[in-house]
C-alpha positions in Angstrom: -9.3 -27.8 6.8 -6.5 -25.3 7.9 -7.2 -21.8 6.8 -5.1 -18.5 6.4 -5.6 -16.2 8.9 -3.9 -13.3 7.9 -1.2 -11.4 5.7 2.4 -12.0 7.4 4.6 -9.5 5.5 5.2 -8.3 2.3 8.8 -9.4 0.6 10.0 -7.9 -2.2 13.3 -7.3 -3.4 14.8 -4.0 -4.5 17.8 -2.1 -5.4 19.0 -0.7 -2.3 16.7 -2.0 0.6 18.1 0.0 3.4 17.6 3.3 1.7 14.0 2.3 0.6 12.7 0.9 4.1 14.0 4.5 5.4 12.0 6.0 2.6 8.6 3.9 3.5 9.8 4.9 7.2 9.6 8.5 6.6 7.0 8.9 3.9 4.4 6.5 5.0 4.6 5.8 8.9 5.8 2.7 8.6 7.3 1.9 12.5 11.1 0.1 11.3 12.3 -2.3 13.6 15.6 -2.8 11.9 17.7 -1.1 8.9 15.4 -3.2 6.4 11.7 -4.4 8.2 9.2 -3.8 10.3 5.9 -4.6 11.5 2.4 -3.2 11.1 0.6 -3.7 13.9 -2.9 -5.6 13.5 -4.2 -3.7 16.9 -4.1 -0.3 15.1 -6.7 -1.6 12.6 -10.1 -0.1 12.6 -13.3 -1.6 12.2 -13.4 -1.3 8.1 -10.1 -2.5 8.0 -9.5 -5.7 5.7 -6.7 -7.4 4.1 -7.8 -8.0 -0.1 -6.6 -11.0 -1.4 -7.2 -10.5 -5.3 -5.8 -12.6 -8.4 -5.7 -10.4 -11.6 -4.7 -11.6 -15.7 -1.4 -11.5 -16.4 -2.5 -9.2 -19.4 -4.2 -6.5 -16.4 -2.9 -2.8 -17.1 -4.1 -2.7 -13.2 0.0 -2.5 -11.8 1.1 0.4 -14.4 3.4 2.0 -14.8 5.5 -0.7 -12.7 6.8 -3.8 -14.5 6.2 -5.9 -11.2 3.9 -8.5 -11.0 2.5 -7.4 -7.2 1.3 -4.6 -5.7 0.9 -2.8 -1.7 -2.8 -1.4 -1.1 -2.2 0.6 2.4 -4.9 1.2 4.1 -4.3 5.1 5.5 -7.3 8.0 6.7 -6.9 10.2 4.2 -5.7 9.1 0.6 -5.5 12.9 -0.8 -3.3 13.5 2.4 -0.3 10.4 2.4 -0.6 11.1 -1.2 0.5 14.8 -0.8 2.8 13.8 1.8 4.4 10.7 0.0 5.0 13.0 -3.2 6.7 15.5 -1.4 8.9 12.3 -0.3 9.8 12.0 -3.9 6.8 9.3 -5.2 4.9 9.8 -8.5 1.2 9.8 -8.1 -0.8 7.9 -10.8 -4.0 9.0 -11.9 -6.4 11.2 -9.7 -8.2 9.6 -6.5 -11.4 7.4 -7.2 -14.0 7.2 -4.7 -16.2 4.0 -4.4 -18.9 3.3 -2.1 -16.4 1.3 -0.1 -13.6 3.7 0.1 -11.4 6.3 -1.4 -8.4 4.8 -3.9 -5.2 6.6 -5.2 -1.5 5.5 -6.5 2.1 6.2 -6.7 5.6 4.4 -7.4 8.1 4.5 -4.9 11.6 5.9 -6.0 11.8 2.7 -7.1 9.3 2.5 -9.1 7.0 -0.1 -7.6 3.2 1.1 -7.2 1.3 1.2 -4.1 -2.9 1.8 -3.9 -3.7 3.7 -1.2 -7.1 2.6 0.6 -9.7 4.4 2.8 -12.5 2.6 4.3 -15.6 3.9 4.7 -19.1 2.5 5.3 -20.3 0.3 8.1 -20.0 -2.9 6.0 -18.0 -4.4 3.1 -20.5 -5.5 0.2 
């Protein structure tokens, strides 16, 4: 049996995709190798690093305030940090950062309003 290996991008489709790949650019690191993609590189991973696949209910209130049906989790170091920094880039923060044995969590909508979790692993093992 043929099995995924890994994520291969995230598509989505916005209002003005130039301007908001310079906003991800600038606010969250993202390396841009044109005016509207990029690529996150696999060999900057650390150990605790993993790619979630999760299904939710349609009737989840886990992707307010956005409307859209999807949602980024980045993993980053410090969540209270890119959170700070991604506000000041014009984001809204949801909610206050939860920590979990398995990491710290927080939120925010892009000027767009799509929302992104913000993931730091921590722990020698996932459960």
């Amino acid at each position: 049996m043929q099995k995924v290996r890994g994520v291969g991008g995230l598509f989505f489709q916005c209002e003005d995709p130039e301007k908001l790949a310079a906003w991800y650019k600038n606010h969250l690191g993202i390396h841009m190798d044109g005016p509207t993609y990029g690529m996150l590189n696999p060999n900057e991973a650390k150990p605790m690093d993993r790619t979630v696949f999760s299904t939710f209910s349609k009737d989840s209130d886990y992707f307010s305030p956005s409307k859209q049906t999807f949602m980024f989790n980045f993993i980053v170091d410090d969540v209270a940090a890119m959170l700070e920094q991604v506000v000041k880039g014009g984001a809204r923060q949801i909610g206050e950062i939860q920590q979990e044995s398995y990491g710290d969590f927080g939120w925010f909508t892009d000027p767009e309003g799509h929302k992104v979790e913000l993931w730091s692993p921590k722990g020698d093992e996932l459960n």
